[in-house]
Jmol script that loads the backbone (N, CA, C; Angstrom):
load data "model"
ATOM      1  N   UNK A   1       0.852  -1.179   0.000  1.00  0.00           N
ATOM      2  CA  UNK A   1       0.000   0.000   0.000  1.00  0.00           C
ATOM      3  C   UNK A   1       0.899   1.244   0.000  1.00  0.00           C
ATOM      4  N   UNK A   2       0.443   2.196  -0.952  1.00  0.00           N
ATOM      5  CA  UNK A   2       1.104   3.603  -0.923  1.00  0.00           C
ATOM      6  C   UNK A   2       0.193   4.888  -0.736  1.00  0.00           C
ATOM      7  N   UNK A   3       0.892   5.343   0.238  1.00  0.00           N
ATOM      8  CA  UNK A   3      -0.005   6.407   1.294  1.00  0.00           C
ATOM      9  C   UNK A   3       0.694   7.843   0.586  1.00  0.00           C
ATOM     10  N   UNK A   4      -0.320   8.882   0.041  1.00  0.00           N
ATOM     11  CA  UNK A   4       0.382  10.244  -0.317  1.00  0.00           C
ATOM     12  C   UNK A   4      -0.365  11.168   0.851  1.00  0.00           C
ATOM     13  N   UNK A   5      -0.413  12.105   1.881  1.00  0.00           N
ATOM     14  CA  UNK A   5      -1.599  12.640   1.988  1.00  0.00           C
ATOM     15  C   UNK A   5      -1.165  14.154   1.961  1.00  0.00           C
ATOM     16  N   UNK A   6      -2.102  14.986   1.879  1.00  0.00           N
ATOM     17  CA  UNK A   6      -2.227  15.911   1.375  1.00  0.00           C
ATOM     18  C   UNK A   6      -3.058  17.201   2.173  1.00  0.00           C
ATOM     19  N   UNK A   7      -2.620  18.408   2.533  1.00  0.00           N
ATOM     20  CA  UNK A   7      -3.832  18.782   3.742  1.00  0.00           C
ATOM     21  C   UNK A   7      -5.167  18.956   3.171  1.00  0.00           C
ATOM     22  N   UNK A   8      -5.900  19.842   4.074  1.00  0.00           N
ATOM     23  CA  UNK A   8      -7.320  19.247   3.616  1.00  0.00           C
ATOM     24  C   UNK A   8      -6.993  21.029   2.758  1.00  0.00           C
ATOM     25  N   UNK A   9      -8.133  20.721   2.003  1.00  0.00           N
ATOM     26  CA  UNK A   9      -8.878  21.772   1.150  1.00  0.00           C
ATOM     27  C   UNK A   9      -7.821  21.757   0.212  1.00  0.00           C
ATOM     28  N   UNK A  10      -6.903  21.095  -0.176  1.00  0.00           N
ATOM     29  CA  UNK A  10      -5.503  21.144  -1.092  1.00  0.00           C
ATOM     30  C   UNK A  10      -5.949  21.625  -2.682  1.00  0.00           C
ATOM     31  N   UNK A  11      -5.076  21.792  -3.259  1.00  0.00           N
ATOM     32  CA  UNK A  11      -5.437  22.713  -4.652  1.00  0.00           C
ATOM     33  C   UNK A  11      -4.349  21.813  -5.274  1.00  0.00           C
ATOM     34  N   UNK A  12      -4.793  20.622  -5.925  1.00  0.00           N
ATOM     35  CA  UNK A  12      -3.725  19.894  -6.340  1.00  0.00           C
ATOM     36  C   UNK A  12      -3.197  20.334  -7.891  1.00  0.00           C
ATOM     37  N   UNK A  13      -1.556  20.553  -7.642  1.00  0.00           N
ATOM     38  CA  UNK A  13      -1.204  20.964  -8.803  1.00  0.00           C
ATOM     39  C   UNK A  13      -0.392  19.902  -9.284  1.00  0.00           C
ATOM     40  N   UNK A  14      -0.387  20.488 -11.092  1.00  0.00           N
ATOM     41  CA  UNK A  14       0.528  19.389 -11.995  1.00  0.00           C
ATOM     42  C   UNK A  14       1.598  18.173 -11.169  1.00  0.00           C
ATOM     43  N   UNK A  15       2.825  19.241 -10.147  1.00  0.00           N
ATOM     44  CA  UNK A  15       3.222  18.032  -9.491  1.00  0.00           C
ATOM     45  C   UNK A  15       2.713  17.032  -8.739  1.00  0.00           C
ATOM     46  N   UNK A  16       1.646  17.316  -8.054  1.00  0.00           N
ATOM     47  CA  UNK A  16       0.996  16.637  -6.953  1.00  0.00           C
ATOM     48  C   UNK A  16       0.564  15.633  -8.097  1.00  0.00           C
ATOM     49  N   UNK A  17      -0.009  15.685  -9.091  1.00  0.00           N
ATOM     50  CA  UNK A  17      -0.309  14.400  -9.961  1.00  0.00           C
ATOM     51  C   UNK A  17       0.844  13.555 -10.954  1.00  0.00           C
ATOM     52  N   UNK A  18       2.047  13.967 -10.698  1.00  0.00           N
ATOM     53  CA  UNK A  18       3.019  13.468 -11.016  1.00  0.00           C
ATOM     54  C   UNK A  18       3.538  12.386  -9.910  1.00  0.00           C
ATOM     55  N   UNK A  19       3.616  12.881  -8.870  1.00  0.00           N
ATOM     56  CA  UNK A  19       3.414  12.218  -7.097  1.00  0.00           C
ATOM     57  C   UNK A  19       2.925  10.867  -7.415  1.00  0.00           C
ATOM     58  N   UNK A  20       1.225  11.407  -7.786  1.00  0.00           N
ATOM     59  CA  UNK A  20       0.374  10.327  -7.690  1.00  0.00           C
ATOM     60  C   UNK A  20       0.456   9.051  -8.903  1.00  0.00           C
ATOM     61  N   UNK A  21       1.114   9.409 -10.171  1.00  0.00           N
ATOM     62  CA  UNK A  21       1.427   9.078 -10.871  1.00  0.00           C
ATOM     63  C   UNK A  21       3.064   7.829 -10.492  1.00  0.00           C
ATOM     64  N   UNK A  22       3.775   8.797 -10.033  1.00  0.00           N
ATOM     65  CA  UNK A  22       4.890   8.261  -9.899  1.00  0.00           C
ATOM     66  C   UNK A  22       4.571   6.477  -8.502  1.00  0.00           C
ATOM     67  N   UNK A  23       3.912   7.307  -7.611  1.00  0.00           N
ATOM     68  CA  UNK A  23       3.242   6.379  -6.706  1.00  0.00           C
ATOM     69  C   UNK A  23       2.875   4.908  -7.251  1.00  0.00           C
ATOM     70  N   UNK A  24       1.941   5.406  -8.171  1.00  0.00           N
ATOM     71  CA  UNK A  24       0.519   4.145  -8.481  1.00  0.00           C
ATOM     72  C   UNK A  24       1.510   3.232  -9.572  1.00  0.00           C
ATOM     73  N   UNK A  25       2.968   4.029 -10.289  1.00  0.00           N
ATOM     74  CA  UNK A  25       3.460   3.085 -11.294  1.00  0.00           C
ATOM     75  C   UNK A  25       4.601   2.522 -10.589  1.00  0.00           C
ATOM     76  N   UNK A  26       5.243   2.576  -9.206  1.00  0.00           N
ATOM     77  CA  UNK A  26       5.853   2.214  -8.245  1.00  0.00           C
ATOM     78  C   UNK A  26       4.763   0.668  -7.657  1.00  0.00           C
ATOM     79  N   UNK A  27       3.765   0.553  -7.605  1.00  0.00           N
ATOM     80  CA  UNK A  27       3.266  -0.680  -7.291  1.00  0.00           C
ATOM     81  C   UNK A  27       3.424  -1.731  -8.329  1.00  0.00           C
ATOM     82  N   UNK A  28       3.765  -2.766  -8.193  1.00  0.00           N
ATOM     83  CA  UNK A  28       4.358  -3.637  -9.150  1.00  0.00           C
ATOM     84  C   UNK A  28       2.749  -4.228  -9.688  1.00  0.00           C
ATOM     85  N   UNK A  29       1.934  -4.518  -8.790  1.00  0.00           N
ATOM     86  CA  UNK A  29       0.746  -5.692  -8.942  1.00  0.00           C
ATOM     87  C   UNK A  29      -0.188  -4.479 -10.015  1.00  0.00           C
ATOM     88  N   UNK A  30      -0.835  -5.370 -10.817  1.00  0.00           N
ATOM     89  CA  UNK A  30      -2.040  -4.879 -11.625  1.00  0.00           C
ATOM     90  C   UNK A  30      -3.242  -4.655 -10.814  1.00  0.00           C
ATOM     91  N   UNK A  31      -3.270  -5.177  -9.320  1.00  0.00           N
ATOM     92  CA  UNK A  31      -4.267  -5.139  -8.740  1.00  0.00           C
ATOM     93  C   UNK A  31      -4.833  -4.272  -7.937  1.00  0.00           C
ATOM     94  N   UNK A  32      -5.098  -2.349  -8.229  1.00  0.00           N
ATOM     95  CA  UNK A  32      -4.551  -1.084  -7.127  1.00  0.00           C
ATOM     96  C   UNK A  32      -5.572  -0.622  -7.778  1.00  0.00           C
ATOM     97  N   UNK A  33      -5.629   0.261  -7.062  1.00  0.00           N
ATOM     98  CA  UNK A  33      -6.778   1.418  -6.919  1.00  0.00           C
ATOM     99  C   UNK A  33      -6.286   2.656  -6.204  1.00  0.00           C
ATOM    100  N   UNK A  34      -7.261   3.565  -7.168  1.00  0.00           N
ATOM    101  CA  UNK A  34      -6.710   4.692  -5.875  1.00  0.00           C
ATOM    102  C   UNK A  34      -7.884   5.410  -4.949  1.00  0.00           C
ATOM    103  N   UNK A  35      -8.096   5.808  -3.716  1.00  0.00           N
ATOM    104  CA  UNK A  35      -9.122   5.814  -2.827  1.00  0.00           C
ATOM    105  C   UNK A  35      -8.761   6.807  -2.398  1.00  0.00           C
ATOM    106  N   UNK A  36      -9.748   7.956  -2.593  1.00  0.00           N
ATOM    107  CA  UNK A  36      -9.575   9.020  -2.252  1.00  0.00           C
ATOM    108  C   UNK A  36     -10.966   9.891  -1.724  1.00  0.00           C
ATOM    109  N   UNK A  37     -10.644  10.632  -0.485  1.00  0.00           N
ATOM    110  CA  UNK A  37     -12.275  11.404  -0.071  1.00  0.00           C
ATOM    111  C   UNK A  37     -13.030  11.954  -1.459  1.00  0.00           C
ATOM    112  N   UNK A  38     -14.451  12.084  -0.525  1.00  0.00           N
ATOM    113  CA  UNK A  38     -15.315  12.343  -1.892  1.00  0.00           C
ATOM    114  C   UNK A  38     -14.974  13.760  -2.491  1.00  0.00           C
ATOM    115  N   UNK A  39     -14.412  14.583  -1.691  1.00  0.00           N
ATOM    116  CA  UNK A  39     -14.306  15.908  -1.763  1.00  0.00           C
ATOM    117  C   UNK A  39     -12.999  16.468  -2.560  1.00  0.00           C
ATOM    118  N   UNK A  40     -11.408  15.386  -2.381  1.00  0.00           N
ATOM    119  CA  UNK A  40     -10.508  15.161  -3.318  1.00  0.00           C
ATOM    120  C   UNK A  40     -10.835  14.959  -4.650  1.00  0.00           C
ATOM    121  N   UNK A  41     -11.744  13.757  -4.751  1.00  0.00           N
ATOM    122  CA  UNK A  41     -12.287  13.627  -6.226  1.00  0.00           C
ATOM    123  C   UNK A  41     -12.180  14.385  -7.023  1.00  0.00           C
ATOM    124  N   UNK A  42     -13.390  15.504  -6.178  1.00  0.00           N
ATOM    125  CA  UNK A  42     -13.903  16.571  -7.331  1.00  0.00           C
ATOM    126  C   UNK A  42     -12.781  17.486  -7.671  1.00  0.00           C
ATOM    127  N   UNK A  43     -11.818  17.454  -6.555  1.00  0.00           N
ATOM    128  CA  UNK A  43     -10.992  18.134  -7.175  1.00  0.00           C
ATOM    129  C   UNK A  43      -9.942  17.875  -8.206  1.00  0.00           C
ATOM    130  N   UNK A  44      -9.226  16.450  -7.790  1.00  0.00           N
ATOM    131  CA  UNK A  44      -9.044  15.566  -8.812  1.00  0.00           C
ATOM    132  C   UNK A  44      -9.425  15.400 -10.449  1.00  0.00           C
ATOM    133  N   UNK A  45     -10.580  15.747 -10.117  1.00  0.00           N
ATOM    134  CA  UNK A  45     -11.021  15.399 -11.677  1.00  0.00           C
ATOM    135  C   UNK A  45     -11.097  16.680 -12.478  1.00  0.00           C
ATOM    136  N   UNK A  46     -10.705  18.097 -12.168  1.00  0.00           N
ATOM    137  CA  UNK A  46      -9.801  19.289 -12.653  1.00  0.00           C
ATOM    138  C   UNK A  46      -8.946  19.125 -13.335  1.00  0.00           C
ATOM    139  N   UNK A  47      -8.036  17.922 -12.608  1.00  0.00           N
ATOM    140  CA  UNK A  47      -6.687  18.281 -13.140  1.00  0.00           C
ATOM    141  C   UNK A  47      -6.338  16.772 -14.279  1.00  0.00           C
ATOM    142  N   UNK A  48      -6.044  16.607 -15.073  1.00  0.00           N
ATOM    143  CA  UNK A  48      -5.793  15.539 -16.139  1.00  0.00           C
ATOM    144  C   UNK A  48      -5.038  14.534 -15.164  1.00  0.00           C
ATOM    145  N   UNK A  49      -5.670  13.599 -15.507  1.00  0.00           N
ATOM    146  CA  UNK A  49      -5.189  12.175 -14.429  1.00  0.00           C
ATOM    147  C   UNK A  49      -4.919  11.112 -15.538  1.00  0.00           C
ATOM    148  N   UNK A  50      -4.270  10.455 -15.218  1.00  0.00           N
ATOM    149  CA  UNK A  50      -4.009   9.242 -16.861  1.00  0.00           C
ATOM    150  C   UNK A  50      -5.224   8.469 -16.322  1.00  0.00           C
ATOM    151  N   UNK A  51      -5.532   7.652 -17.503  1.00  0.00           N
ATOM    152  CA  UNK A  51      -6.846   7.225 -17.446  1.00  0.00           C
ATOM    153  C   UNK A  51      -6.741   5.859 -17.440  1.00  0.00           C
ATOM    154  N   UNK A  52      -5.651   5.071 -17.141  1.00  0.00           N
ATOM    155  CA  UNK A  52      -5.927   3.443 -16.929  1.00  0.00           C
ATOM    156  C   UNK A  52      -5.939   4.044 -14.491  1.00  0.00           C
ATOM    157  N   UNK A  53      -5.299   5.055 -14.021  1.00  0.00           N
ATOM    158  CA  UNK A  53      -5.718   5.516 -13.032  1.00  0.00           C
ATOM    159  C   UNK A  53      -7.244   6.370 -13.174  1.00  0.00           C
ATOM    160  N   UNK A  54      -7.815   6.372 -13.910  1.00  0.00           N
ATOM    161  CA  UNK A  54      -9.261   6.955 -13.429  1.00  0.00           C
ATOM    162  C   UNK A  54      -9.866   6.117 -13.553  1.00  0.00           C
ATOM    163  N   UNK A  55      -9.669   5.405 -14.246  1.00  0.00           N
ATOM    164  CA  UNK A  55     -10.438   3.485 -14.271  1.00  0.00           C
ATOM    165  C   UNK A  55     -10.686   3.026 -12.854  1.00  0.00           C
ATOM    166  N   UNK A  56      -9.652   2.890 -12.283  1.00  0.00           N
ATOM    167  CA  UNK A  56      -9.580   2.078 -10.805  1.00  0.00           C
ATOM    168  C   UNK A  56      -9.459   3.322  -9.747  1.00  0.00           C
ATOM    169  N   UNK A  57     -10.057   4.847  -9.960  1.00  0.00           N
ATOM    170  CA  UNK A  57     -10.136   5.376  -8.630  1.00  0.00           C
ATOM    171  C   UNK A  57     -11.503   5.506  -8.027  1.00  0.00           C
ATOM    172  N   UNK A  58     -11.844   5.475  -7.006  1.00  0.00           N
ATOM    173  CA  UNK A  58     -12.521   5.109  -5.924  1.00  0.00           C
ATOM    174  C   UNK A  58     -12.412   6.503  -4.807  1.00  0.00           C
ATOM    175  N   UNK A  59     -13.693   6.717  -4.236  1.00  0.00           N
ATOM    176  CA  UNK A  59     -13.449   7.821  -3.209  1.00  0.00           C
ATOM    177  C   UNK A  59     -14.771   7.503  -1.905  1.00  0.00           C
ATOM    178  N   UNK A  60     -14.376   7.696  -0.983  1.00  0.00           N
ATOM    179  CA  UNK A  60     -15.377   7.818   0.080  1.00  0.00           C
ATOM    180  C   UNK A  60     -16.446   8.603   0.231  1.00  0.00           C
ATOM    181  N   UNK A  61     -17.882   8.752   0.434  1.00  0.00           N
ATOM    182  CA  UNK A  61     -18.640   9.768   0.575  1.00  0.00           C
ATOM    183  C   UNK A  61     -18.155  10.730   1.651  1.00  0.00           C
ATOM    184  N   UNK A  62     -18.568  11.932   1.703  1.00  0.00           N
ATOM    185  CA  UNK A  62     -18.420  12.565   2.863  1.00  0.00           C
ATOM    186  C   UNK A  62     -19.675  12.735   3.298  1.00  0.00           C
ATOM    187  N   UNK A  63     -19.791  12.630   4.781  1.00  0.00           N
ATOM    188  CA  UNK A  63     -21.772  12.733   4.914  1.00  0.00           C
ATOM    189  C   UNK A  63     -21.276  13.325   6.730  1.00  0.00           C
ATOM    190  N   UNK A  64     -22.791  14.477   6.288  1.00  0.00           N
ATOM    191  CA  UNK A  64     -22.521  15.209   7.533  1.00  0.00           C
ATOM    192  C   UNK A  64     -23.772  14.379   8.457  1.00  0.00           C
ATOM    193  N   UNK A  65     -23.091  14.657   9.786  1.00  0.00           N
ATOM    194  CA  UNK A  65     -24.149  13.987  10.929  1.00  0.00           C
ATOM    195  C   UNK A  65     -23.632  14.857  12.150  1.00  0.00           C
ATOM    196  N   UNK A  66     -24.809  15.677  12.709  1.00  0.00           N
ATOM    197  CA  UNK A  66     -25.176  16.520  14.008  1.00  0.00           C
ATOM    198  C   UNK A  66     -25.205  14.941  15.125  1.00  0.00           C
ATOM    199  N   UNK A  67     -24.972  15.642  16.242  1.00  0.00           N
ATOM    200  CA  UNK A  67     -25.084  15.028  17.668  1.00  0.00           C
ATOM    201  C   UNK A  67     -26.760  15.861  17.575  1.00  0.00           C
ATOM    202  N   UNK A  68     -27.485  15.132  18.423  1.00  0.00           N
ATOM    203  CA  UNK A  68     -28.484  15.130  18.776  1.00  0.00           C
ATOM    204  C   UNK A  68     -28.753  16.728  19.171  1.00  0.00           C
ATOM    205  N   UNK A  69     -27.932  17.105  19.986  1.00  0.00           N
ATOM    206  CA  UNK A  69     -27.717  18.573  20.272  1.00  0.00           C
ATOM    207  C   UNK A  69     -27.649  19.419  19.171  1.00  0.00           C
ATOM    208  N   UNK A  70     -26.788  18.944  18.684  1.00  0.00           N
ATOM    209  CA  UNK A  70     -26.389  19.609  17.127  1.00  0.00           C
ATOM    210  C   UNK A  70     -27.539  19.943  15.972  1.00  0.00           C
ATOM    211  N   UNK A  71     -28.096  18.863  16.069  1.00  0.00           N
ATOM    212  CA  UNK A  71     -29.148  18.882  14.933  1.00  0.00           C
ATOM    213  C   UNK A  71     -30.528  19.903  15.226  1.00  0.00           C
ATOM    214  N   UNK A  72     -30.660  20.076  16.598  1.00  0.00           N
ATOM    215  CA  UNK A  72     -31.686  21.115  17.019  1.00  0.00           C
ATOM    216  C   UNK A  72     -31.287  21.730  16.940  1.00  0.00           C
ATOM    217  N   UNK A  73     -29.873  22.429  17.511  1.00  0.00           N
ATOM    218  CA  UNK A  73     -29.444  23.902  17.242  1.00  0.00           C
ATOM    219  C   UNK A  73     -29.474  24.504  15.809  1.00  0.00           C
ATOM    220  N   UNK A  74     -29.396  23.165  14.761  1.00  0.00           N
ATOM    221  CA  UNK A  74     -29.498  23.361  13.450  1.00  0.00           C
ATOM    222  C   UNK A  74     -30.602  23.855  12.781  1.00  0.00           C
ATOM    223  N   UNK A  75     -32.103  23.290  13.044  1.00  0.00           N
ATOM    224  CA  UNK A  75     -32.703  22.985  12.918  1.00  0.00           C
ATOM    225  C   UNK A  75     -33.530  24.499  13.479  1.00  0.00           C
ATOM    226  N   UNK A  76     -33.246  24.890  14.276  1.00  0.00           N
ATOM    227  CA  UNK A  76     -33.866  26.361  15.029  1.00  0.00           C
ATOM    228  C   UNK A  76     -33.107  27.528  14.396  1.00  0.00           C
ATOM    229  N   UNK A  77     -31.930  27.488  13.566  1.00  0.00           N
ATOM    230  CA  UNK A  77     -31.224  28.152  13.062  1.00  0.00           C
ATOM    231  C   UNK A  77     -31.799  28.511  11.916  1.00  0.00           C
ATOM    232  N   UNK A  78     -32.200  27.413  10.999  1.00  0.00           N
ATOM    233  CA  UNK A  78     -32.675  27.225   9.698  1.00  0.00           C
ATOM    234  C   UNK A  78     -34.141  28.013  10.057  1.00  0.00           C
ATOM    235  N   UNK A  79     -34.830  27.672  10.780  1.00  0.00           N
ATOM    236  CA  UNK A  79     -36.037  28.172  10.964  1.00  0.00           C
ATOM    237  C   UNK A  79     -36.290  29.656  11.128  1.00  0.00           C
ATOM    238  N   UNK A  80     -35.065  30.268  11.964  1.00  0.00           N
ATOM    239  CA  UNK A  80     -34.963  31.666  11.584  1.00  0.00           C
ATOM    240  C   UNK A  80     -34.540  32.123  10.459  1.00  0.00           C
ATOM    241  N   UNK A  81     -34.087  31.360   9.429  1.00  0.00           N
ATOM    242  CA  UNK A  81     -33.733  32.154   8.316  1.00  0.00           C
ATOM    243  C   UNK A  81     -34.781  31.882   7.449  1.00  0.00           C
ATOM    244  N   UNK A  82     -35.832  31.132   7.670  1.00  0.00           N
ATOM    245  CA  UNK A  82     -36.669  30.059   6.569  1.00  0.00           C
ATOM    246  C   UNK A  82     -37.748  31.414   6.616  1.00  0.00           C
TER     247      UNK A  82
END
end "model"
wireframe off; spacefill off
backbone 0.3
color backbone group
């Protein structure tokens, strides 16, 4: 397994996909993927990615969830603006 990470909100440029490039052709096996948050994706898919790697990439949803607390304070918030 090959780990790149990257901070959050990143603005991935030309090198950073050379990285990822250089990475994914460093694994010897035909058998890889690349797994990346849902929110990388979109950014990802900006920038020209070789395409036997857009074949096999993969990303996580991101999904928001309030604490019980949370979701009322939410919820009374929205209602004043509604």
């Amino acid at each position: 397994m090959q780990t790149i990470a990257f901070p959050d909100h990143h603005a991935f440029s030309e090198k950073n996909i050379a990285q990822i490039v250089g990475k994914w052709n460093d694994i010897s096996s035909s058998n890889k993927i690349l797994l990346t948050t849902e929110k990388d994706a979109m950014r990802l898919q900006q920038i020209k990615i070789p395409e036997p790697i857009v074949k096999h990439s993969y990303y996580i949803p991101v999904e928001v969830d309030f604490t019980e607390n949370g979701k009322i304070l939410f919820e009374q918030k929205l209602e004043k603006i509604a």
